[in-house]
PAFIBA-463683 format. One line per field, with one value per residue (C-alpha): residue number from 1; x, y, z; residue in one letter. Coordinates in steps of 0.02 Angstrom, whole numbers. Each point is the difference from the previous one (the first is absolute). Last residue first. Layout:
# PAFIBA-463683
n	[NUM,...] .
xx	[X,...] .
yy	[Y,...] .
zz	[Z,...] .
res	[A,...] .
END
This chain:
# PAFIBA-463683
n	[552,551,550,549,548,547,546,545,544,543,542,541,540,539,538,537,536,535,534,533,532,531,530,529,528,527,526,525,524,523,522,521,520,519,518,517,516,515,514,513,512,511,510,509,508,507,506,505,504,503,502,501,500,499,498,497,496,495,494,493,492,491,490,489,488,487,486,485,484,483,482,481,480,479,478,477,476,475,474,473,472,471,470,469,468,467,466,465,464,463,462,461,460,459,458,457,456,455,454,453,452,451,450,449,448,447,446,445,444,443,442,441,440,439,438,437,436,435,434,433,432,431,430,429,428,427,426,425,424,423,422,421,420,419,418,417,416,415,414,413,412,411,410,409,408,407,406,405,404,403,402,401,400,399,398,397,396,395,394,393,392,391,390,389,388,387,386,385,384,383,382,381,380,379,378,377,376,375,374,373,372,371,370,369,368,367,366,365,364,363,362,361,360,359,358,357,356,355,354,353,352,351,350,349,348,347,346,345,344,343,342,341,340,339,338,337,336,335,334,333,332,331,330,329,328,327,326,325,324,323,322,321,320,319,318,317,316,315,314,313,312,311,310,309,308,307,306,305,304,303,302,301,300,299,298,297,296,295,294,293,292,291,290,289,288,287,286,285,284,283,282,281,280,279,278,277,276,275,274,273,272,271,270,269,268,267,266,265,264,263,262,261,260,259,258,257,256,255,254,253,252,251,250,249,248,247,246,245,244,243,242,241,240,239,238,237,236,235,234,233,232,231,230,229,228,227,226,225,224,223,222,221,220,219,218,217,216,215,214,213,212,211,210,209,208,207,206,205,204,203,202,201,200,199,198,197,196,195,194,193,192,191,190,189,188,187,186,185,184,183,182,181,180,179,178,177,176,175,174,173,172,171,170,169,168,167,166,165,164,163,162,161,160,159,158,157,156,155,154,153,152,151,150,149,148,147,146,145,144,143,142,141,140,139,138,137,136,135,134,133,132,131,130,129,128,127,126,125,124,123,122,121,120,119,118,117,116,115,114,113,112,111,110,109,108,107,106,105,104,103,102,101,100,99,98,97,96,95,94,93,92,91,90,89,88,87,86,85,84,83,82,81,80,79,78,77,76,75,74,73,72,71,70,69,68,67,66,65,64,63,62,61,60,59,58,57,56,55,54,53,52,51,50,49,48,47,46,45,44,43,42,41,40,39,38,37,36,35,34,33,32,31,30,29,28,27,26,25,24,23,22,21,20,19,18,17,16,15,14,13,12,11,10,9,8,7,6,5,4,3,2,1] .
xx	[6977,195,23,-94,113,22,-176,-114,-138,69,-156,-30,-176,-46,24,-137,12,-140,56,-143,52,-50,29,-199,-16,123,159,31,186,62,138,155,129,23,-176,-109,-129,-87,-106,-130,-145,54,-53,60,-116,189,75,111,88,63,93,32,150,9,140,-30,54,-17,-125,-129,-38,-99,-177,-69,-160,33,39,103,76,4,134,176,-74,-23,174,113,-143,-107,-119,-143,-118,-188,-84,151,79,171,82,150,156,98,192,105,-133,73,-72,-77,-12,-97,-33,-55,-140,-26,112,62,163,7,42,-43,84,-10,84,-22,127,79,124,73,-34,-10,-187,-47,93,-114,-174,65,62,-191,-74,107,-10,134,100,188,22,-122,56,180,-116,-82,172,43,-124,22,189,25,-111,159,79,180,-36,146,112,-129,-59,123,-75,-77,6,141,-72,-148,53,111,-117,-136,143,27,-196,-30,-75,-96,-55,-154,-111,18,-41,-1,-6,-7,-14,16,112,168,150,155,123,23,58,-54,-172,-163,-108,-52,5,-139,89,140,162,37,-41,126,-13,116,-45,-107,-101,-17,-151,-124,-139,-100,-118,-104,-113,-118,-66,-81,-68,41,-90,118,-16,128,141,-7,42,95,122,1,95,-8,-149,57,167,-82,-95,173,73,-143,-3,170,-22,-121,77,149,198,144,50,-88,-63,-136,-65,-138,-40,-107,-66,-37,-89,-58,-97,-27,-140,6,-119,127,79,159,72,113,104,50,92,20,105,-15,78,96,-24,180,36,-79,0,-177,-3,128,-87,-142,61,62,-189,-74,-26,-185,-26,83,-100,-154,63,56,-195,-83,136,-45,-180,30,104,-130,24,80,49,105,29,155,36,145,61,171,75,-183,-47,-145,-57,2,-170,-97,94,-16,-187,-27,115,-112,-146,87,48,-187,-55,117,-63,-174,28,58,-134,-126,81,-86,150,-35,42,125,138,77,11,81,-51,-183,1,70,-159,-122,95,-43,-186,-32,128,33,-158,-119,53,66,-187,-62,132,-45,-178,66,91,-142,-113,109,5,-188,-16,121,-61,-175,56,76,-143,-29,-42,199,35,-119,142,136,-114,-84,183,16,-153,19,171,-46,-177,93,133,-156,-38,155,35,-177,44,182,-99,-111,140,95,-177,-16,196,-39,139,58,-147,-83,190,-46,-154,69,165,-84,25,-164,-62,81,-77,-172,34,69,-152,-112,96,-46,-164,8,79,-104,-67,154,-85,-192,10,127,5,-204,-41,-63,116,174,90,-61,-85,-41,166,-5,-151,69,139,-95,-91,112,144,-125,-42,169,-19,174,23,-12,121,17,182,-15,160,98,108,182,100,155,100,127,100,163,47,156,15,159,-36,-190,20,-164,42,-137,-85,-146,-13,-130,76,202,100,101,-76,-47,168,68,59,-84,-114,-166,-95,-211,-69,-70,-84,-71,-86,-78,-55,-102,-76,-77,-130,62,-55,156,122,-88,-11,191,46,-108,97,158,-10,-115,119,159,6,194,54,-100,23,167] .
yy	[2974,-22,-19,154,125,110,-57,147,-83,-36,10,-98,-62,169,68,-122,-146,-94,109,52,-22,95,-104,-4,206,-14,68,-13,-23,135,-75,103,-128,18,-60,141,87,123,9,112,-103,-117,138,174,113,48,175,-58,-130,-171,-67,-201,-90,-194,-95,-153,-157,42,162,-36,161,-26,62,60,13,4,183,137,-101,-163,101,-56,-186,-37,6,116,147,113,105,84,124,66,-169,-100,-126,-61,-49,-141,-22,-174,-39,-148,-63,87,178,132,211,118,204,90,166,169,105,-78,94,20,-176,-148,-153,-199,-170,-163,-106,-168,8,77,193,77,-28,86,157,-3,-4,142,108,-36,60,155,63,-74,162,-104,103,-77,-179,47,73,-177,-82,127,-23,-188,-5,61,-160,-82,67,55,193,94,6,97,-68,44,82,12,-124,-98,-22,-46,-150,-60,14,-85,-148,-5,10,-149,-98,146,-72,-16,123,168,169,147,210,95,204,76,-32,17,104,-35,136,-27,-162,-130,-25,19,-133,-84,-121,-44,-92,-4,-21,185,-30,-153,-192,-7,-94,-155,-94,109,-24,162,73,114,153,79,141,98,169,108,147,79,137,67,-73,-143,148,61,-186,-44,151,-15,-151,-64,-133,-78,-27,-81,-123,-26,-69,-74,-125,-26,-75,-96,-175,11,55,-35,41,157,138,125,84,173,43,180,32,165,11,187,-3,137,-9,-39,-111,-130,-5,113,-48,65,-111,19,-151,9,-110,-30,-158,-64,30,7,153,150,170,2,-27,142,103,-19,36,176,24,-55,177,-25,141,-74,-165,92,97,-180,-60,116,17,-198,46,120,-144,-129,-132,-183,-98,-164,-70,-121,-129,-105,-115,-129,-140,-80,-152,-95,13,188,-18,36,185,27,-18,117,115,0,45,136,82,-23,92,116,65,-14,106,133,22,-33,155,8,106,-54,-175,16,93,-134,-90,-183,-9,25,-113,-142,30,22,-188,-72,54,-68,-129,-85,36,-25,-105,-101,-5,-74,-134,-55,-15,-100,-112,-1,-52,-164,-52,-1,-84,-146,-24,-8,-130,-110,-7,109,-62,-18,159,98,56,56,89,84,85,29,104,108,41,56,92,103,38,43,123,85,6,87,125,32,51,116,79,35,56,149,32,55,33,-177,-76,112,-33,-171,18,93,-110,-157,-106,40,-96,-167,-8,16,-162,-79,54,-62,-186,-15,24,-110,-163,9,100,-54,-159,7,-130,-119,20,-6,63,-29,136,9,-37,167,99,147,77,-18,85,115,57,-2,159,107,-8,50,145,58,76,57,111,-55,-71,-50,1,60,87,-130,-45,-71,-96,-100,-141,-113,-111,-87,-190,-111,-185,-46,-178,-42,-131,-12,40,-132,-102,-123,-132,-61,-66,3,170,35,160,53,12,-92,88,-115,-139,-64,-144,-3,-168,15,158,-94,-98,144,64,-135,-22,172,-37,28,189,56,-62,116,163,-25,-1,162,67,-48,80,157,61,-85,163,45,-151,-95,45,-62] .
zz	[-6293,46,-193,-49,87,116,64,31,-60,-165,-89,-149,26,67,-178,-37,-104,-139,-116,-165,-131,-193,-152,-45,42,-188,-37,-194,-43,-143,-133,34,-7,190,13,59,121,36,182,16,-63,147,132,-12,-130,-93,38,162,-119,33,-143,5,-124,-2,-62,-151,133,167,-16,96,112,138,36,165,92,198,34,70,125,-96,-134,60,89,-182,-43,-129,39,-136,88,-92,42,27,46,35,-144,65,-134,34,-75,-10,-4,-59,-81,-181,-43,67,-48,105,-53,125,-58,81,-120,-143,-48,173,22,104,-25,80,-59,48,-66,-73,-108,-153,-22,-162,-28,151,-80,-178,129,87,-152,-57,163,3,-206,-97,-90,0,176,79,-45,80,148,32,-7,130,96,7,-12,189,62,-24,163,2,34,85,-139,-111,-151,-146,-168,-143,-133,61,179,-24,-125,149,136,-111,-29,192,37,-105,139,73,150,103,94,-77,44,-124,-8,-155,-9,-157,-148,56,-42,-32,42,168,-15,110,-83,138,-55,177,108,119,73,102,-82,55,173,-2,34,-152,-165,-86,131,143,59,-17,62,-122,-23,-114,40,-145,-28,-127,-45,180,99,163,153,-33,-33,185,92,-152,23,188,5,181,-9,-187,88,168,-130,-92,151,100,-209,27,177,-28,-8,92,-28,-101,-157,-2,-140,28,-146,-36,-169,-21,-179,-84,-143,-117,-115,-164,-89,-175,-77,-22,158,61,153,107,145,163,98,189,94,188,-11,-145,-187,-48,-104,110,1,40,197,18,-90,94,167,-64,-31,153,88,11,-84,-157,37,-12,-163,-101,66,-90,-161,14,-13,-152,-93,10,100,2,162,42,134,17,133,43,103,26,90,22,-87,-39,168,-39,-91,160,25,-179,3,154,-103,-165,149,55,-134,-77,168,4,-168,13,163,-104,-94,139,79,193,54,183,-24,-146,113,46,-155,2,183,-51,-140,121,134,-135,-56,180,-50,-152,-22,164,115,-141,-110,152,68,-171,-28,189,-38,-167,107,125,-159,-52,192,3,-167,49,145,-70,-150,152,98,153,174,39,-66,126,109,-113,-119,161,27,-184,17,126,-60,-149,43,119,-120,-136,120,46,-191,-9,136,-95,-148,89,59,-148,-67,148,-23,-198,-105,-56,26,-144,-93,14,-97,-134,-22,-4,149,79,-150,32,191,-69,-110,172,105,-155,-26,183,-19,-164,101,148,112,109,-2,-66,-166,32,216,-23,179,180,84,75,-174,-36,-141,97,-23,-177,-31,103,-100,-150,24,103,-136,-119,107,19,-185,-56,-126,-177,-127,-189,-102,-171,21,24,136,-52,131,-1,103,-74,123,-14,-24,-46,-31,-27,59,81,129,109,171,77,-138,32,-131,-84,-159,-15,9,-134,-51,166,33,180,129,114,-32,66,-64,16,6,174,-40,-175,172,71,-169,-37,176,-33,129,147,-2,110,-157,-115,119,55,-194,-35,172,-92,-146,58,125,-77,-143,-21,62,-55,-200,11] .
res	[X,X,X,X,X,X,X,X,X,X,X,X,X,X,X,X,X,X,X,X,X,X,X,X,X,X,X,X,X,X,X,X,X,X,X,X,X,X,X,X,X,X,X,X,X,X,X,X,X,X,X,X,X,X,X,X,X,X,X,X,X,X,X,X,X,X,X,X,X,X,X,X,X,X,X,X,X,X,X,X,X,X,X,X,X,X,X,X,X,X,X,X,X,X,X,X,X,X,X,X,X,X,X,X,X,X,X,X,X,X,X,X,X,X,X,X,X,X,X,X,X,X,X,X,X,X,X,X,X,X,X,X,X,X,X,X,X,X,X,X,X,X,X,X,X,X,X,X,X,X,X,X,X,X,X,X,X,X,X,X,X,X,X,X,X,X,X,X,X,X,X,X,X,X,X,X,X,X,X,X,X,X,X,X,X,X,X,X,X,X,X,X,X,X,X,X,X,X,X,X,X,X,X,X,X,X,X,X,X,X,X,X,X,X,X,X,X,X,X,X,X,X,X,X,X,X,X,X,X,X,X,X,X,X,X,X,X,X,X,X,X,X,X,X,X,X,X,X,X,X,X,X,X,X,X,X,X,X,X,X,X,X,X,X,X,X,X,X,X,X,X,X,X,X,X,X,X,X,X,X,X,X,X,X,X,X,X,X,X,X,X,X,X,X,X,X,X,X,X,X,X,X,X,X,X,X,X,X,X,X,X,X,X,X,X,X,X,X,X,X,X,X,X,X,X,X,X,X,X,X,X,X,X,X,X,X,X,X,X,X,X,X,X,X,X,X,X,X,X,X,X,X,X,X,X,X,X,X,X,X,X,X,X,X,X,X,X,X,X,X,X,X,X,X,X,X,X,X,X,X,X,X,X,X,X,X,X,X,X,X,X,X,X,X,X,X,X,X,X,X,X,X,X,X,X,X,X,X,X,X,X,X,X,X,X,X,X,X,X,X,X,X,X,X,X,X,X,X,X,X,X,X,X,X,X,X,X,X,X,X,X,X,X,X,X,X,X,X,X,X,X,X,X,X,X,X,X,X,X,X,X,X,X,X,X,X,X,X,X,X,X,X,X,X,X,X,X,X,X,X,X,X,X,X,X,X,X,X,X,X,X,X,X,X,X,X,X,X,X,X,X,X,X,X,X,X,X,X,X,X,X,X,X,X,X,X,X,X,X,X,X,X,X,X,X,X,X,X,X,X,X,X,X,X,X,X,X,X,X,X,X,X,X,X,X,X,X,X,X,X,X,X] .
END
């Protein structure tokens, strides 16, 4: 399964062993090795190769999210670093009298430097110094020319002097052009590729030179990269939600733009609203404790299709995002909090329809319920109960709307029923996971907590991973969802007793950032110890303009 989705460094690691001659162990297991077909891994004897692995009413979706926290570091971006190691490596060729373990590539910690250096352009304040500066762009795209050079120089000389090399220097020189070519994607792919994507997300963002509002598209866009991979779990359906909090006099400020704009009539429209479905726009006051008055606004976007190719969900809501002129002026102004959560669905449990795609929401059918605050949710998994939940909702308040069939419906709304008893947000959470039966992964941001997810798991059904960047966090169903943004992770472990993570934008960031819970309540410690770090690239699961993985 696994090779499919990563056979670069499977199979070349295999190639590597058997060239060296002496793994004579592992050249005869080969001989050993059984193959079946449609067979499930469960049954399948000992060492045996599977092709189409039988998995039976197995069903998968994708959970993407982002929070960034406000503790986040950056700088601007020092080309000089980049100018430092570079050479070093480029001196340290196969084509002169060297030390391949020691000198290669300048070995393992120069290269460990480029791709450190490479981690902190990422952040938001350094990229945005990219972002609005030609001269750097440039720069940048000289030193991805040069490492290119250095690439392809070097493999070529690989190929020739591997007969004069042992086995342990083969193996060390092919282990660093993998990580040379790690490097050089980083670059190309999801520094400056992605200034390319930001750009066409926000036309105008270029010249404006906003860093506030290009810390917006950027976290939409990067939550979309993620969806885009995850939709080889399935693909009928995507969402996204962003969510904003501000204070009331900077709405009013953004309220009279849009009034001059001439986009008020528009907004009305995209307000009166039952069924979260695309282009929907929720609006919501809140009061907190010390008594300022907020005011959040979130903007959903959905594409639903029962046919049709990976990626093509993910062009639709990124050419909706481009065109709406409401996000494009509100993500200038100054906002208390923000956070993006998106999904990809499978159909599992209800329609392939816009308004069973998630995120779903609270909004009651009848007008004259109301709701407590804004609550969107993605799910991977089923609700097992859902039927009984439905009918339970249902007779304490009141029908959910004809066109919504989905089980993830009962989520916010079993959240809201807690709400309404006087449970404060994360405890109303923790009461709904509790309800469902089943295996899940579960996602929620709220304006009720503004600038925090919310991520339930339980069974081994379905797995969550945290992405752990240096100035946010991204929470993905699969680790190929959060490898762009970074390579430390944790995963949720909640098979047996449930899990519960909150991200929030307020905490330091890192692993003394992350909360977390049994579904019971008792508090799980997150220690640097239980941090990972992947061993795959996002070039590692790369497409390469296949259609689809299968004819890669």
């Amino acid at each position: 399964e696994d090779t499919m989705l990563y056979p670069k460094r499977s199979f070349s690691n295999l190639i590597r062993k058997i060239n060296s001659f002496k793994h004579t162990e592992l050249i005869r297991r080969m001989g050993d090795i059984k193959v079946e077909f449609g067979t499930s891994p469960v049954r399948a004897r000992a060492n045996t190769l599977i092709f189409f692995p039988f998995r039976p009413l197995t069903f998968y979706c994708g959970i993407s999210a982002l929070v960034a926290f406000k503790g986040g570091s950056g700088s601007v971006f020092n080309p000089d670093r980049l100018n430092k190691v570079i050479p070093e490596i480029d001196s340290s060729s196969l084509a002169e009298a060297i030390s391949i373990e020691t000198e290669f590539l300048g070995g393992e910690k120069e290269l460990d430097a480029l791709f450190g250096i490479l981690q902190e352009i990422k952040q938001e304040a350094c990229f945005g110094d990219i972002f609005f500066n030609p001269d750097k762009q440039a720069q940048l795209n000289e030193a991805a020319a040069k490492l290119k050079e250095i690439l392809e120089r070097e493999t070529g000389l690989s190929r020739e002097k591997s007969d004069a090399m042992s086995a342990a220097e083969v193996e060390t020189v092919s282990s660093r052009l993998e990580k040379l070519s790690d490097i050089l994607w980083c670059m190309e792919k999801e520094i400056l590729d992605n200034i390319t994507a930001i750009q066409k997300l926000s036309i105008d963002l270029k010249e404006s030179k906003d860093t506030k509002s290009l810390s917006v598209f950027k976290r939409i866009n990067a939550v979309l990269n993620s969806i885009d991979r995850l939709e080889v779990r399935g693909r009928d359906s995507s969402g996204i939600s962003v969510l904003f909090t501000f204070t009331k006099q900077e709405f009013e400020n953004f309220r009279e733009k849009m009034l001059k704009a001439g986009l008020s009539e528009r907004l009305k429209q995209r307000t009166n609203h039952l069924v979260l479905s695309n282009n929907s726009i929720t609006i919501n006051d809140t009061y907190p404790e010390n008594g300022t008055h907020h005011v959040s606004i979130s903007f959903v976007y959905k594409f639903a299709a029962e046919i049709g190719a990976l990626g093509d969900n993910v062009a639709f809501i990124r050419s909706q995002i481009k065109n709406d002129l409401m996000l494009q002026l509100l993500s200038s102004f100054n906002f208390l909090g923000n956070s993006v959560s998106a999904h990809t669905r499978w159909a599992s449990v209800g329609d392939i329809s816009v308004a069973n795609c998630h995120p779903v929401d609270n909004t009651p059918t009848d007008h004259e319920i109301s709701r407590n605050g804004i609550i969107h949710v993605c799910l991977n998994g089923d609700i097992d109960n859902y039927l009984e939940l439905k009918t339970e909702h249902e007779a304490r308040y009141d029908k959910i709307h004809p066109e919504i069939n989905t089980d993830t419906k009962l989520i916010p709304l079993q959240i809201e029923h807690y709400l309404r008893l006087g449970h404060p947000l994360e405890e109303s959470f923790r009461l709904a996971v509790n309800d469902f039966e089943g295996s899940h992964a579960i996602s929620m941001h709220s304006n009720l907590a503004p600038g925090r997810l919310f991520l339930a798991q339980k069974g081994s059904g379905q797995a969550i991973f945290v992405g752990i960047a240096k100035d946010h966090y991204i929470a993905a169903s699969e680790l190929y969802g959060i490898v762009e943004e970074t390579q430390d992770y944790i995963k949720l472990n909640g098979e047996d007793k449930g899990q519960i993570v909150i991200l929030d934008q307020e905490s330091a960031g890192g692993v003394d950032g992350i909360r977390s819970l049994y579904y019971d309540g008792a508090p799980i410690a997150i220690s640097e110890d239980q941090v990972l770090n992947s061993q795959i690239t996002s070039r590692d699961i790369d497409r390469q303009n296949f259609p689809h993985y299968f004819l890669k």
